[in-house]
N, C-alpha and C positions, 0 to 999 in steps of 0.2 A: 721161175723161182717163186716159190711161193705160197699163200693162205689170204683172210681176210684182214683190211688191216686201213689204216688213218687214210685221210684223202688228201695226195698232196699235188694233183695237178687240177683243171677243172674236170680232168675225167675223175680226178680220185682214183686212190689205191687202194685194193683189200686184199685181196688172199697172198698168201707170201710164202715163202722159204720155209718149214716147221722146225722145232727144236730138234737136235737129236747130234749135239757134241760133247763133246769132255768141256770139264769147268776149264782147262789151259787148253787152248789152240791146239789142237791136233799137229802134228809131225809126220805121222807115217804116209805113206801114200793112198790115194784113197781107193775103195775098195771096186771100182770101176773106172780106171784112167781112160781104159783103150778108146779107139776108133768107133767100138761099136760093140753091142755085147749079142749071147744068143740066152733067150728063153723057153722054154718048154711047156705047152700047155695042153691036154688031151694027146699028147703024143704028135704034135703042130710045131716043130723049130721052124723058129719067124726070128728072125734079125730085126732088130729094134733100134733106138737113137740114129734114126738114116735119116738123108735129107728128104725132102720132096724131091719127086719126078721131074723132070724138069729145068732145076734150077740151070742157069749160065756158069761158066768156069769163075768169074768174079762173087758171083755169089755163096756158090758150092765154096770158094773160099773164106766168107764170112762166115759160113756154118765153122768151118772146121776152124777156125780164128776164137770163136764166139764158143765153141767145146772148155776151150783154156780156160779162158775169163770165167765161165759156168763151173770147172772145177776145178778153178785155183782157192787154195788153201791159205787164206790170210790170218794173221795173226795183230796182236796189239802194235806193232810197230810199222804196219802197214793198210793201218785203222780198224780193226778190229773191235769191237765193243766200245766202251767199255763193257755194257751186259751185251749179249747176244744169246742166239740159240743154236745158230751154226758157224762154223768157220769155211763151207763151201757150199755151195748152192748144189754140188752131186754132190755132199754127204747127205743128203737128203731126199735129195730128187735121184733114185739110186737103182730102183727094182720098176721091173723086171732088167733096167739099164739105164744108163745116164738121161735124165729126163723124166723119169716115175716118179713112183711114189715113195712113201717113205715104210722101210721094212721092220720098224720096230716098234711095237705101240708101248713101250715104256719113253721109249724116249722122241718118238717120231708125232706124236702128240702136242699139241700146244693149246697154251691157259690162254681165252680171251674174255677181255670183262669188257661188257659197257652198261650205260646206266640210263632207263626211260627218263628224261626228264617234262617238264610242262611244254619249253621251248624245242624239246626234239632229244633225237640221239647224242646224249657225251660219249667218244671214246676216252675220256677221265685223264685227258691230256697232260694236267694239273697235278696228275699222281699218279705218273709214271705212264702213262697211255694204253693204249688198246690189247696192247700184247704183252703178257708175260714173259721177260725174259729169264731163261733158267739155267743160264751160266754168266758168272766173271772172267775175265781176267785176270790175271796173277799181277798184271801192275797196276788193276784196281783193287787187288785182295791188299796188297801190301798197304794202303794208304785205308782201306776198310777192311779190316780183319775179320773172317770170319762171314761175310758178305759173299758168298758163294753164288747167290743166285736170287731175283726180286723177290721180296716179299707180296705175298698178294693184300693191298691195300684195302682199310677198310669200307671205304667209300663203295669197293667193289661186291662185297659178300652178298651171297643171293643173287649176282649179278654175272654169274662164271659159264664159258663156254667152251667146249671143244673142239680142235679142229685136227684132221689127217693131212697130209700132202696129198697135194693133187698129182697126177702125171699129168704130164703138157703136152704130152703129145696131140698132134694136129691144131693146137693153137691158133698157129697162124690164119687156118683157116678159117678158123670160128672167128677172127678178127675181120675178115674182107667180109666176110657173112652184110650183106647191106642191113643196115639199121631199118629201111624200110621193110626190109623184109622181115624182121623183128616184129615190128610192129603190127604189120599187119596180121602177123597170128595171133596178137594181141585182140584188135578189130575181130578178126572170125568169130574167137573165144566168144568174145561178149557175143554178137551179130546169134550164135545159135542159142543159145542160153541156157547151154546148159551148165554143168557144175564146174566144169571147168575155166578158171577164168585166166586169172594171169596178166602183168603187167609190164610191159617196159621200163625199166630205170634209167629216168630219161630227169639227168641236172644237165640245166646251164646250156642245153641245148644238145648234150652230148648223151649218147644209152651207154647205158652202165652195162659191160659183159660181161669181166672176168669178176672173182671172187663167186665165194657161198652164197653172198647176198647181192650180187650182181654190183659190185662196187666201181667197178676201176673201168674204164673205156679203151684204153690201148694197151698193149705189151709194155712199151717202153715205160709208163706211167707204173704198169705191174711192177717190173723189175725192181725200178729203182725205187719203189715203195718196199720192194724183198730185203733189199740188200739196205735200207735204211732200218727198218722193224725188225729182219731177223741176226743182219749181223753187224748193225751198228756202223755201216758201210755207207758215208755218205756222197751224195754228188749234185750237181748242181739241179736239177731235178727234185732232190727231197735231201735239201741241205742242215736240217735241223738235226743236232746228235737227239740220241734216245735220252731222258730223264730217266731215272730210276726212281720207283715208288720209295718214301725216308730217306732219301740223301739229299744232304745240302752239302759244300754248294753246287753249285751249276749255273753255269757249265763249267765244265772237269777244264783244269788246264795243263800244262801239255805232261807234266809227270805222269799222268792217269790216261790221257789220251793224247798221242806224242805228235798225229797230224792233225795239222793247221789247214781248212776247209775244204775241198771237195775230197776224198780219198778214194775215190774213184773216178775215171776221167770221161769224159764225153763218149770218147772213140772205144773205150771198153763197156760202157753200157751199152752202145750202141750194136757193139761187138754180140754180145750178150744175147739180147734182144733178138739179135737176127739167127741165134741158135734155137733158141727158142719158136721162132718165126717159121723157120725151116725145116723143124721136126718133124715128120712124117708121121701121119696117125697108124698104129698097128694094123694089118688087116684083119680082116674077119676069119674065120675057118672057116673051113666048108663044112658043109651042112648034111646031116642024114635026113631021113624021112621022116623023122619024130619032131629034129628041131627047123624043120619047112610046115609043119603041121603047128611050131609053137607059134612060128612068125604070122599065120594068120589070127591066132589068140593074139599076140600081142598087139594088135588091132583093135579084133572085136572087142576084147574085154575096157579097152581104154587107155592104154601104156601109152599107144603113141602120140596121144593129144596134148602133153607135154612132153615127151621125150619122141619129139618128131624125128624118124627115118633119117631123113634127106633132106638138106639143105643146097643152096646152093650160093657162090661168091659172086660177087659185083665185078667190074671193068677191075681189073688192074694193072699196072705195070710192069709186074714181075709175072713168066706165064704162065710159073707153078700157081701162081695165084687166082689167073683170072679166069672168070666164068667154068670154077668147079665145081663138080658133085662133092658133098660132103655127107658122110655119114657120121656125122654126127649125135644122134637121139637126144638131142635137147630142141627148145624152144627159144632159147637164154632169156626168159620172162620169170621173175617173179610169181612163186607162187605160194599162196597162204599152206602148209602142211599140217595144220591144226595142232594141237596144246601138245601134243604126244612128242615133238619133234621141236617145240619151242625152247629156246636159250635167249639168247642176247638181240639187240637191236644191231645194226649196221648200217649208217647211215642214212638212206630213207626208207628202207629195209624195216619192218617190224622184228620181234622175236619170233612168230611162227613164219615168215619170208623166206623163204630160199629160190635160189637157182636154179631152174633143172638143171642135174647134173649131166655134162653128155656121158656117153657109156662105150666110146671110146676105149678097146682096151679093158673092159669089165672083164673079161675071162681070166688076165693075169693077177685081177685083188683076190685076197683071201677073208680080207673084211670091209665093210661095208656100210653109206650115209658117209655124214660128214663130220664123225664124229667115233666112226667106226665099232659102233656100238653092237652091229652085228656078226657075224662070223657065216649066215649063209643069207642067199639072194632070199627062201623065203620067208627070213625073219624081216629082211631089210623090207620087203612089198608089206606084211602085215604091218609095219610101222608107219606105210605111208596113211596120213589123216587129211582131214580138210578140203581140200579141193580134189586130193585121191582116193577120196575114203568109197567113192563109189566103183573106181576101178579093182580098187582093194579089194572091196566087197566081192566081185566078179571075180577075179581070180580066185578067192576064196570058196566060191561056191561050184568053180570047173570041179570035174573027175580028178581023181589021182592021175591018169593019164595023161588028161590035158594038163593039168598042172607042172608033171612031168618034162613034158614037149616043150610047156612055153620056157621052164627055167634051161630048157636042152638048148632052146633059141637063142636066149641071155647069154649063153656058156660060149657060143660062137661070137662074140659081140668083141 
């Protein structure tokens, strides 16, 4: 579930759930209940929202447990907002199937503000917080008429961000991923010297993975940062209701929001979590001879010095988890993306910081960055500045045909 967003464990939370519901609680059913959906990509039907390989029969039933709770449809009387952006974690995490991303950039979009100050990052907690929310409730409309959706605060102006839904798929993975092994690609970075550099987001002893700006350290921490930011869904994890930027008072009492403290319960976050945990990363397609010709460019030219190939997971307990290959093409480090692609601060995150993104799954987006600002792969490369400005450059300067090959390699990804 999920986007960038407040930090409410010591890992912190950021990326979350995105906006994209009706101003009242949705009713109808949502538009991907099933088991599992199928998608079509270069003429490739791949079945999607599956578990990992592997998992145990107890497990495989926390996936399918953990399906429900991911898109169950709550409303105001089962804690819902009062503002929110979604009333289900699949109404948004939806395409190519339960788990993606989100298929509408009018409404699958979300406002983030925060503000440089002397002392560091505010998410402007104070006035109404890091997330825009851009829907009410009908039994906060009724008490605020006319109150449809937050205003954006003026503290914030000049201060405003965009974000897409992520697909989660293979998640779990990128969670066992050992921190040391993070780091040390951090180490390399520096160690060769060249432009590439990159950073771990490392609070409080804990590396920061998930989110745009490497915010949040666990899934569970993810989650229940989702469902607190985007649908006003709290639990004992991130028990604080949302504020809404101009309304007093606060906190809402119970006419406006009817449960009284956690409205989510331990065993259903947790439920949650471990669908998330278990989602299986799409495969790749196979390959022709153009895009085997781009996988070497996307080497040479520089792509993979942050968006590394292959990773692999630490010891774990569970043995879809342990000691895997993970193709993933990230680094999960920080990286400066220069002024072209700056917005907001997050955390200890600057405005030009981001995450690499892994690419996971990149064949089924139709837009692209985090912010979806583009519509093909090589508007989104020309975009990349700063620490990629010199890979940039390299792609830029291949033949039409390697250029060709390498977006043909991307397209398999």
């Amino acid at each position: 579930m999920h986007r960038d967003f407040l930090r409410i464990t010591a890992g912190a939370f950021a990326l979350a759930i995105v906006a994209c519901s009706e101003t009242s609680p949705p009713t109808a059913p949502l538009r991907h209940p099933g088991p599992s959906a199928r998608a079509s990509a270069d003429n490739d039907d791949v079945t999607l929202d599956v578990p990992l390989a592997g998992l145990t029969a107890a497990q495989l039933d926390r996936f399918n447990r953990g399906r429900i709770v991911f898109s169950r449809v709550f409303d105001a009387q089962s804690g819902l907002g009062p503002s929110f952006n979604s009333a289900a974690c699949a109404n948004c995490h939806e395409e190519p199937s339960v788990g993606g991303f989100g298929d509408d950039l009018d409404e699958d979009v979300e406002t983030h503000v925060s503000v440089v100050t002397p002392t560091g990052c505010s998410d402007l907690s104070a006035f109404g917080g890091a997330v825009i929310q851009h829907h009410t409730t009908d039994l906060f409309q009724q008490y605020y008429p006319g109150y449809v959706s937050e205003p954006m605060p003026a503290e914030a102006l000049g201060h405003v961000a965009h974000r897409t839904t992520p697909a989660l798929f293979g998640f779990g993975l990128l969670e066992a991923i050992p921190a040391a092994t993070i780091t040390a690609l951090a180490d390399r970075n520096a160690a060769s010297g060249g432009p590439v550099k990159g950073r771990a987001n490392v609070v409080n002893g804990q590396l920061l993975r998930f989110g745009r700006k490497a915010t949040d350290a666990t899934l569970l921490g993810f989650n229940a940062g989702a469902f607190q930011n985007e649908m006003g869904i709290t639990s004992n994890l991130a028990l604080a209701e949302q504020s809404l930027a101009g309304v007093s008072p606060f906190p809402f009492d119970i006419s406006i929001d009817p449960m009284v403290g956690p409205e989510l319960s331990d065993d259903d976050l947790a439920l949650a979590t471990d669908f998330v945990r278990f989602l299986a990363p799409p495969p790749q397609a196979k390959a022709n001879g153009q895009a085997n010709d781009g996988r070497e460019l996307f080497s040479s030219v520089g792509c993979a010095s942050c968006h590394v190939p292959m990773l692999r997971t630490g010891p774990s307990s569970i043995a879809a988890l342990n000691n895997v290959k993970v193709e993933a093409f990230t680094d999960l480090l920080l990286h400066d993306m220069g002024q072209g692609l700056a917005d907001i601060c997050r955390g200890t995150a600057g405005p030009s910081e981001f995450r690499t993104e892994p690419l996971m799954g990149l064949r089924f987006r139709e837009h692209f960055l985090h912010d979806a600002r583009s519509t093909s792969l090589e508007d989104a490369i020309a975009r990349h500045g700063g620490e990629a400005q010199t890979a940039r450059d390299r792609f830029a300067g291949l033949s039409a045909n390697q250029r060709a090959s390498l977006i043909a390699y991307l397209n398999t990804l």
